[in-house]
N, C-alpha and C positions, 0 to 999 in steps of 0.2 A: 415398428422396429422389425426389421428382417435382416437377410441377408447377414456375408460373414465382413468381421472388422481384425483388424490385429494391432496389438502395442507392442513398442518393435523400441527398447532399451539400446542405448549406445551400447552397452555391459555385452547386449548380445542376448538377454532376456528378453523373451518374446509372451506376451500374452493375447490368447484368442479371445474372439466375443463376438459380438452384434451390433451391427448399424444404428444409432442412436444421433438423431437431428441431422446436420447436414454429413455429407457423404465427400469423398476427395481425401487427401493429403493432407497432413500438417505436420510441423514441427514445434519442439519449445522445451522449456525446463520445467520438469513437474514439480507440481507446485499441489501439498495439502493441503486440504482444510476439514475442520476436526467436529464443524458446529451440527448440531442435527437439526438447527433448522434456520434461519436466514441464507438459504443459498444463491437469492438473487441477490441481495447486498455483495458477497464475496464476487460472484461475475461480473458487477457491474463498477467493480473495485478499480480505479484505473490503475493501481500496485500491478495487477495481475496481467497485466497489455502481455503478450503473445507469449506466453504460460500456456504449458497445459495443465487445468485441472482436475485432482484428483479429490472427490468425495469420499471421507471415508462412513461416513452415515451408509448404512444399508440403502434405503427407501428413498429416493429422492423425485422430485416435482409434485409431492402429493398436493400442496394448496397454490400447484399454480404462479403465474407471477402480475402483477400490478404494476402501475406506474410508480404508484406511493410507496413502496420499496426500495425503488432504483436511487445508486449510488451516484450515478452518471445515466446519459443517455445514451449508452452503447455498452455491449457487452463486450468485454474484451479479451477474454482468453482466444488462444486458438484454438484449441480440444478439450473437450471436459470429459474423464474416467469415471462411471457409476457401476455400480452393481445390478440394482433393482431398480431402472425408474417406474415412476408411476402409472398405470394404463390412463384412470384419469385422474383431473385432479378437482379436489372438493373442499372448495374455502369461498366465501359470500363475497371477498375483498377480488377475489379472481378474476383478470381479462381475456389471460393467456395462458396455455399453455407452457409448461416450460421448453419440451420439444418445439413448438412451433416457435418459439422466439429465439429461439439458436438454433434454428434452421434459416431462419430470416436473416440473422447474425450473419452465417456461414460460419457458425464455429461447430467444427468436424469434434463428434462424438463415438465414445465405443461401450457398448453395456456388457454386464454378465462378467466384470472382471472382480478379483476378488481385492477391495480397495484398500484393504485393512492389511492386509498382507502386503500389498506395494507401497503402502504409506510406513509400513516398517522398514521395507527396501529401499528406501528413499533417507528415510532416520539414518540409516546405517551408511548409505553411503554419500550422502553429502549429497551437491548439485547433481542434477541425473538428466540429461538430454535424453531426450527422446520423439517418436515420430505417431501419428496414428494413420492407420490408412485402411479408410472405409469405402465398401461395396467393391468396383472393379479393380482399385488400387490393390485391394489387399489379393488378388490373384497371383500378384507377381512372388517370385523368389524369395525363399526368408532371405536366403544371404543378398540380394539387391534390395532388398527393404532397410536391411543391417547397414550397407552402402550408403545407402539416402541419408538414415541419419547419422551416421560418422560424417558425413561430408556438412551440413549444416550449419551455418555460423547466427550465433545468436547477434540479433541487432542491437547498436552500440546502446548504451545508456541516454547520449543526448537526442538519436533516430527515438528511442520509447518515449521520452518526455515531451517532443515537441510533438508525436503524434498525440499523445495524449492532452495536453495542453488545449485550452481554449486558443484558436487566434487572435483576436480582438480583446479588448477592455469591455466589461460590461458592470455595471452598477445593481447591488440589492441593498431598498433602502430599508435602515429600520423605521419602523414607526415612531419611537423617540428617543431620538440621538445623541448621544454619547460623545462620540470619537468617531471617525473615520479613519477606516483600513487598508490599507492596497494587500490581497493574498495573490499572494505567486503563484499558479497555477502549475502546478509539476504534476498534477495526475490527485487533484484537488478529490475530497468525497462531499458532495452535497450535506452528511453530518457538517462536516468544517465552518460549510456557512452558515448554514440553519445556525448552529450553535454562538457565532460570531452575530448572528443579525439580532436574535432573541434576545441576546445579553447589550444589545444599544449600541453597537456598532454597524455603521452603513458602511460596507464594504465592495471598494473597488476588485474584484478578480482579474489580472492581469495575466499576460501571457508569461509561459517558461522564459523568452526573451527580451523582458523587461530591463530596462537601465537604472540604473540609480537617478539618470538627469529626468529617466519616466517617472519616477517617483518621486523626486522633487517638484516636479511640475503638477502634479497630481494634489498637492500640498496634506498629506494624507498625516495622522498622528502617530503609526505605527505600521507596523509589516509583519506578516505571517509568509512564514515558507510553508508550504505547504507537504503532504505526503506524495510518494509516487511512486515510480518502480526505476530499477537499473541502480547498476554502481556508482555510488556518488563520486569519485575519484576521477572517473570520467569526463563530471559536467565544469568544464572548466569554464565557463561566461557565466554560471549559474556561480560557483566559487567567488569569480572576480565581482560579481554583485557582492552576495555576500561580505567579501573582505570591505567594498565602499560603503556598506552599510552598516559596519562596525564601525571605518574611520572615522564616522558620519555619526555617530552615538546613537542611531536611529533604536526606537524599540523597537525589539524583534521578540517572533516567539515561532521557534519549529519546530513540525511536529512530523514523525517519520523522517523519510527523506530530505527536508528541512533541517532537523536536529540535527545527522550526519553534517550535513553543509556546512552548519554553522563549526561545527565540530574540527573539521579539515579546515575551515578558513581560520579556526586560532590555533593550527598546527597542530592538531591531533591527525593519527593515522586510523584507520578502518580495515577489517578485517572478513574475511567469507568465514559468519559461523562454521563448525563442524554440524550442525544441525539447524537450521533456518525455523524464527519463532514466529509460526503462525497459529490464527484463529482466537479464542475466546478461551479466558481461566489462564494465563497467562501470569504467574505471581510475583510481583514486584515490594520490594522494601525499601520502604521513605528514613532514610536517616535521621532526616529532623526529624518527625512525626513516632519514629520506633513503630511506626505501624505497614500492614502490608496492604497493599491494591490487589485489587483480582482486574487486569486489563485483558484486550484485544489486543493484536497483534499479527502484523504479517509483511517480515523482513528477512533480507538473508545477510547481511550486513551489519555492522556495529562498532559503534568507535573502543580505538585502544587506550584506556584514561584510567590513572589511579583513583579510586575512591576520598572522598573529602574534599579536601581544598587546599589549590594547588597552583602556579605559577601556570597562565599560559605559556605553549612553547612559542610562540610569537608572544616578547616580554611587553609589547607595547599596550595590551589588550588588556592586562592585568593577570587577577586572579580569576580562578574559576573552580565553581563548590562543584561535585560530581555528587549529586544529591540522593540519587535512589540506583539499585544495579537491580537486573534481574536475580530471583531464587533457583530458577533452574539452571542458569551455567555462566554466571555474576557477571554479563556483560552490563554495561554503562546503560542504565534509564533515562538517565533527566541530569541533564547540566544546567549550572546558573552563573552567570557573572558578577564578581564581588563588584567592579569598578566601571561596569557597563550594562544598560539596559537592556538584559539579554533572558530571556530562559529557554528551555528546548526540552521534546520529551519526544522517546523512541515510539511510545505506544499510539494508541489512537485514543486524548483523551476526552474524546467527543462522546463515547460508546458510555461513559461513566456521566457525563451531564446530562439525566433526563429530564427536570425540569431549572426554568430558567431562574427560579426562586429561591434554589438550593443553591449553598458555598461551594464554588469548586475551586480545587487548589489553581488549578494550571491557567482558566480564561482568569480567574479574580485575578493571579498574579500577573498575567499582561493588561491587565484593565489599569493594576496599579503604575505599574510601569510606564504606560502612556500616560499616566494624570500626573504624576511627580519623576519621572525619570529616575527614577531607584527605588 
């Protein structure tokens, strides 16, 4: 780590630092995360595709990063914000470094910034563009740095999904089989399948540009949308799936970006939090149940839906239970369909099924879903 770096806020806030992994330009919307320790899980998040992220843990890359970690095989921010990273790191499970693998990346880094302080400036002001520009970049001008990122356009929602997206169909089988799944891949996390295969599902993972006639042909029992990044509002071929795989009674079950989907295809609207709900401790309350979840979470988006149970705004779809909302600022959790095989949840609820033995609400209720259709 040497040399100088700078963060360079649309706002016109500038903060200085040090060279950390690769060096160059970047641009993106800062994006938090709050956990003090899974930091290669949140890089390898495909949520987070050309994000920059900020740490707000002091200390980071202490144990390193491994395969057996990784959410995906690529890391996808474009810049990560630390305070203190680690000189080395000292964990038995280690292969890498975490500076050498986001130098390998090309994801442009700046250290010595104070994280927790721009993680409030970011609370406070909603979406936040900004730029980093390490080693010879950062010579230039503040006001021509200022420049660069005013001028900047973030890439569209469907450019994020399909870069993230697998191309191709590929098959993970379970050992003993269940059901068969087609998951849409919109920026998928390796939790998703793991958790889908263990529980006796052999699941097909499909591209973000899958058809319904791909999934008919596929002759699969059910469907998962998956998680991913960008404005759902956007993916209008992802949508028009969607709406054929309600006409189609298909069981579905979305989770993130998925949930949203489904959300907009029975005529609900979506809204830009005033504060975007990332990381872990995340509190949620189940209506049915009267009881609360502690989830994971990392969205800037959420549907606009009264709580209970309630007439879709597309009348043809039925009714739809709005089953759990967030405690910190009551957006919509988990929707269910009264007259359709449907459920959908904002959070990540993979992070909460650790082993494949225990009842979990959310895969038992698509398990049921595919074996009886209601």
């Amino acid at each position: 780590m040497s040399t100088s770096a700078k963060l360079v806020l649309a706002d016109g806030t500038i903060y200085a630092g040090t060279t950390y992994a690769a060096t160059g330009s970047v641009f993106g919307q800062l994006v938090f995360d709050t956990t003090m320790t899974g930091y290669q899980h949140s890089l390898t998040n495909p949520s987070n595709a050309a994000t920059i992220m900020v740490f707000t843990f002091p200390h980071i890359g202490n144990v390193g990063v491994n395969s057996g970690d990784e959410e995906s095989a690529h890391y996808w921010p474009n810049g990560v914000i630390v305070r203190d990273p680690a000189r080395v790191n000292s964990n038995w499970q280690a292969e890498q470094s975490l500076p050498e693998v986001l130098t390998e990346a090309n994801v442009v880094g700046i250290a010595g910034v104070d994280t927790r302080a721009l993680t409030r400036h970011i609370a406070t002001k909603g979406q936040v563009t900004a730029g980093i520009f390490a080693g010879e970049e950062a010579a230039q001008a503040d006001e021509d740095l200022l420049a660069k990122v005013r001028d900047w356009t973030p890439p569209s929602a469907s450019t994020l999904v399909e870069t993230v997206s697998t191309k191709t169909t590929y098959v993970v089988e379970a050992d003993t089989p269940q059901a068969t799944v087609a998951l849409i891949d919109l920026g998928v996390r390796r939790a998703t399948i793991n958790q889908l295969v263990e529980r006796g599902n052999t699941v097909h993972v499909m591209p973000a540009s899958t058809t319904a006639a791909d999934i008919a042909a596929a002759g699969v029992d059910g469907v998962v949308l998956s998680s991913g990044p960008g404005n759902p509002a956007e993916l209008s071929d992802q949508l028009n799936l969607v709406q054929n795989l309600l006409d189609a009674k298909t069981p579905l079950l979305g989770i993130g970006l998925g949930h949203q989907l489904i959300g907009i295809a029975l005529g609900f609207e979506t809204y830009l939090l005033p504060q975007a709900q990332r990381g872990p401790n995340q509190p949620v309350y189940d209506m049915t149940s009267g009881q609360s979840l502690i989830t994971s979470q990392n969205h800037a988006y959420a549907l606009r839906a009264e709580r209970g149970t309630q007439a879709a705004p597309r009348a043809d779809y039925g009714q739809v239970a709005v089953t759990q909302y967030s405690l910190n600022d009551n957006s919509v959790e988990a929707l269910e369909l009264t007259d359709l095989p449907v459920v959908a949840v904002q959070y990540y609820p993979e992070n909460s099924a650790l082993e494949v033995d225990e009842p979990h609400t959310v895969f038992d209720r698509f398990a049921t879903l595919m074996a009886t259709g209601e």
